[in-house]
ZAMARGU-4260 file (C-alpha; in steps of 0.2 Angstrom, whole numbers, plus 5000, padded with zeros to 4 digits):
<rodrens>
0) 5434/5629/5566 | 5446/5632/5552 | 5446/5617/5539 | 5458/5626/5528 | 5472/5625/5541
5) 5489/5614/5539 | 5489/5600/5555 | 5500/5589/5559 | 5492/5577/5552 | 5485/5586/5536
10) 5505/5594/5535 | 5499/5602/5515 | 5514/5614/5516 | 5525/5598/5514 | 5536/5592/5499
15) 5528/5575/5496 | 5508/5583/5497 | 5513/5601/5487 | 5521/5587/5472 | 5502/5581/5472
20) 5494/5596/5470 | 5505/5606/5460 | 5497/5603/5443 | 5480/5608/5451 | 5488/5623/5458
25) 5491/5630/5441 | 5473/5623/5433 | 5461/5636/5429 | 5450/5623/5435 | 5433/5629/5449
30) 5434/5622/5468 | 5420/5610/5462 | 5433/5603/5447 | 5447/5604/5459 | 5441/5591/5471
35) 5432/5580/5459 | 5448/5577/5452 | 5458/5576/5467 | 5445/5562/5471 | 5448/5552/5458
40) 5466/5554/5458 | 5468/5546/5480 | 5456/5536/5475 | 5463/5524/5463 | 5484/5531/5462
45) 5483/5521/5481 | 5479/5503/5481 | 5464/5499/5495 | 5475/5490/5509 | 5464/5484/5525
50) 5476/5473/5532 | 5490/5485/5539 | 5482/5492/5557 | 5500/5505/5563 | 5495/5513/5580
55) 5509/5526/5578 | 5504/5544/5577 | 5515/5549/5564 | 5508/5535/5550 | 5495/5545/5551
60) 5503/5560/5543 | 5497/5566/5525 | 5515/5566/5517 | 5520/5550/5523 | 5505/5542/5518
65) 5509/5552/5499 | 5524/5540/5500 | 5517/5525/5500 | 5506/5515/5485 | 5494/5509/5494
70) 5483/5512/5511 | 5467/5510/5522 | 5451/5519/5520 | 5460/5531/5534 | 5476/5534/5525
75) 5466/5538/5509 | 5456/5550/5520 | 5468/5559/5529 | 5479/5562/5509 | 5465/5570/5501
80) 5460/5581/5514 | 5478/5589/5515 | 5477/5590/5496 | 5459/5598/5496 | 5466/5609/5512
85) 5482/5613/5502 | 5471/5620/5487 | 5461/5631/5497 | 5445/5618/5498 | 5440/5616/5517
90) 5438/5598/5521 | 5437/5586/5537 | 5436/5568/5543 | 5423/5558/5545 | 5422/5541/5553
95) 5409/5528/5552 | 5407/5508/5552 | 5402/5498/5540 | 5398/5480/5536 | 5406/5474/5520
100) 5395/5458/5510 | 5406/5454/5496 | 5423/5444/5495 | 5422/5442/5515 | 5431/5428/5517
105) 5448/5433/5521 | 5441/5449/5529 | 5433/5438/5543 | 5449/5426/5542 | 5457/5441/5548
110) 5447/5452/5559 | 5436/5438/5563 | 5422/5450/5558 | 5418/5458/5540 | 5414/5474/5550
115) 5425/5488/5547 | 5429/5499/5561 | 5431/5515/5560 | 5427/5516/5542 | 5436/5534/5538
120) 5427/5546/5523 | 5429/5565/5520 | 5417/5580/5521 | 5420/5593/5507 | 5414/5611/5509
125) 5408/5614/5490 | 5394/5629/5486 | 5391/5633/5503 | 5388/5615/5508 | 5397/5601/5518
130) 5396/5584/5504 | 5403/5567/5510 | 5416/5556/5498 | 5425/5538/5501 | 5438/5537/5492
135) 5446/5520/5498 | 5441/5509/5485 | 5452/5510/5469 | 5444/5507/5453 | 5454/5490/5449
140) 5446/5485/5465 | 5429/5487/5460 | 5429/5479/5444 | 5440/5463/5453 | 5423/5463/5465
145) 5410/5465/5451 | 5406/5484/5460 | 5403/5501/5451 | 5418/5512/5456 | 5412/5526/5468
150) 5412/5542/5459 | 5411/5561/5463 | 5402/5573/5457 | 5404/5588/5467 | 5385/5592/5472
155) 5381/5578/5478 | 5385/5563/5495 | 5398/5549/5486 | 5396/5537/5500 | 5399/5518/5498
160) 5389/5509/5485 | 5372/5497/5495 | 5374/5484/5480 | 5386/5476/5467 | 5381/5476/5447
165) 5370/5461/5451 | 5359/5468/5463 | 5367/5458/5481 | 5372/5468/5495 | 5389/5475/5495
170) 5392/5487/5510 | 5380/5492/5524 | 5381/5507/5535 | 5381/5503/5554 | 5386/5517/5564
175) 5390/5537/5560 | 5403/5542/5572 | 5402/5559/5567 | 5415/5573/5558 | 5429/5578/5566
180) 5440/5597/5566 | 5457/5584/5566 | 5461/5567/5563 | 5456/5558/5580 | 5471/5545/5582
185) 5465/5542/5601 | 5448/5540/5596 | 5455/5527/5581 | 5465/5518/5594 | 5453/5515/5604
190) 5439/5511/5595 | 5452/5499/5584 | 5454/5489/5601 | 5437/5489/5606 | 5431/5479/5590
195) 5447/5470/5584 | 5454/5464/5603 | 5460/5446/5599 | 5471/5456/5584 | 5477/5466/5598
200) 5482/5451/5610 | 5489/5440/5597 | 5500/5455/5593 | 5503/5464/5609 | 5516/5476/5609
205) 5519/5478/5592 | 5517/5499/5583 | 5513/5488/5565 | 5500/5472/5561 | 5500/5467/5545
210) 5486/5454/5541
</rodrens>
């Protein structure tokens, strides 16, 4: 499978992901550089946002994402891979669900659960291996929730932290869903319906729910 190639989803050769990248493009920086700073850059440039679910195809489109200031775990996913694929880096998605334990309370008001489902990270081929990175949570976030913002160091997983700065759980690992060669918007959908179905029968027939 080729991770370097432009989707439709991970649309690179675009106007709004090549402005993203352009200053790396020129960088005398290593692969390794490249994507730690990519990293940081989705990771706090787009507010974390779990409360707007779009079932259309095209929201999950790299460049429209880049438009935005804000978006899921998913949305964050999907930019950076485009920007790592757009600098020559192969990356992937990868999908799992989690179980947040802190500032819950408007989470289960919500989605009537504190269970996040699917949960989206990236895999990044570096030195000849496959590393995974989360790069939803923006560090303003972290310090607002009393959490060390999730770095990246190139050589090794950045998956989401097991406690906060006091030593409580903050977010637990339920389910691996696996990588995948493109973003899997049936999969998404279906799995979104499957966990979140009063969501879904409250707002039936709506393309947008905002939370």
């Amino acid at each position: 499978m080729d991770y370097l190639k432009a989707t439709y989803y991970y649309d690179y050769d675009t106007v709004e992901v090549q402005s993203i990248i352009a200053e790396f493009k020129v960088s005398n920086l290593t692969p390794k550089e490249k994507a730690k700073a990519l990293y940081i850059k989705i990771r706090d440039d787009w507010r974390y946002d779990p409360y707007h679910i779009s079932l259309k195809k095209e929201a999950y489109k790299a460049s429209g994402v880049a438009k935005k200031s804000s978006g899921h775990c998913l949305d964050k996913s999907v930019l950076l891979i485009a920007c790592l694929r757009g600098l020559g880096i192969p990356a992937r998605i990868h999908l799992a669900k989690v179980k947040n334990h802190i500032a819950v309370e408007r989470l289960i008001e919500k989605f009537g659960t504190n269970e996040l489902t699917p949960h989206g990270m990236i895999n990044v081929y570096l030195d000849g291996k496959w590393l995974k990175a989360s790069p939803a949570f923006n560090k303003a976030l972290c310090e607002k929730c009393n959490v060390a913002p999730l770095e990246f160091d190139g050589e090794n997983d950045s998956v989401f932290q097991e406690f906060d700065n006091k030593g409580g759980v903050f977010m637990e690992y339920l389910e691996d869903y696996g990588h995948f060669d493109d973003m899997p918007f049936e999969f998404i959908l279906t799995n979104i319906k499957e966990h979140y179905s009063d969501i879904f029968k409250k707002y039936e027939g709506l393309t947008e729910i905002r939370l």
